[in-house]
C-alpha positions as CSV (number, residue, x, y, z in Angstrom):
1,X,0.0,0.0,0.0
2,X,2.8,2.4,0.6
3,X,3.8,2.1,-2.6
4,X,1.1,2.8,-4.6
5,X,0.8,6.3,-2.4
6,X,4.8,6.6,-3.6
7,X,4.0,6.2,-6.6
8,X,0.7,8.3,-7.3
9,X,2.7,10.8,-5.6
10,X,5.5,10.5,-7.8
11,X,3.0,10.9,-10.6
12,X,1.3,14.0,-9.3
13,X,5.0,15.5,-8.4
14,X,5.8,15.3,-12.3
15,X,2.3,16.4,-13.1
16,X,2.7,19.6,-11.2
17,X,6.3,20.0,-12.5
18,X,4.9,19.8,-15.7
19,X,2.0,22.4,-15.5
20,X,3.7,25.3,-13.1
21,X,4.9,28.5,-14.1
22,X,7.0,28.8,-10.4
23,X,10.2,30.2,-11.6
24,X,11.3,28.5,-8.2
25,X,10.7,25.4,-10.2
26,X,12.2,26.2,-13.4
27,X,15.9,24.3,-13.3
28,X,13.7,21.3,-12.3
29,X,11.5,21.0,-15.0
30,X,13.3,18.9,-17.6
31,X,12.6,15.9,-14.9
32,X,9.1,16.5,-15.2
33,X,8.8,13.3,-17.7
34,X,10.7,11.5,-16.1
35,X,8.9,11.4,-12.9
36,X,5.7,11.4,-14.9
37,X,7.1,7.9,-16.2
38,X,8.6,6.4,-13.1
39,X,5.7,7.0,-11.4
40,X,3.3,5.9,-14.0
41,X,4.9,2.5,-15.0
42,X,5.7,1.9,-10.7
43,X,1.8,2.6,-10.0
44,X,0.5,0.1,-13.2
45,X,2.9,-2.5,-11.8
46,X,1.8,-2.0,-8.4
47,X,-1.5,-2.0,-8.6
48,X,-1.0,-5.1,-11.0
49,X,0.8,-7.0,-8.4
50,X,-1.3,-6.3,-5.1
51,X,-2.8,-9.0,-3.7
């Protein structure tokens, strides 16, 4: 369970990355896809494998 809320958060991290115009968050936006990914592909496989 904890790692579904990782990686849902990991997903809405890269999501808000993504969409912000924060110039706080400006160097950190070319890892916006690649949390978007990670935390896509770790919350299908997750949610796939819980039993």
């Amino acid at each position: 369970m904890f790692g579904i809320i990782v990686a849902a958060f990991m997903l809405a991290f890269g999501i808000f990355l993504k969409l912000t115009k924060n110039p706080g968050f400006a160097q950190n936006k070319k890892f916006a896809w690649i949390f978007i990914a990670i935390g896509a592909i770790s919350l299908i496989f997750k949610i796939l494998n819980y039993k």
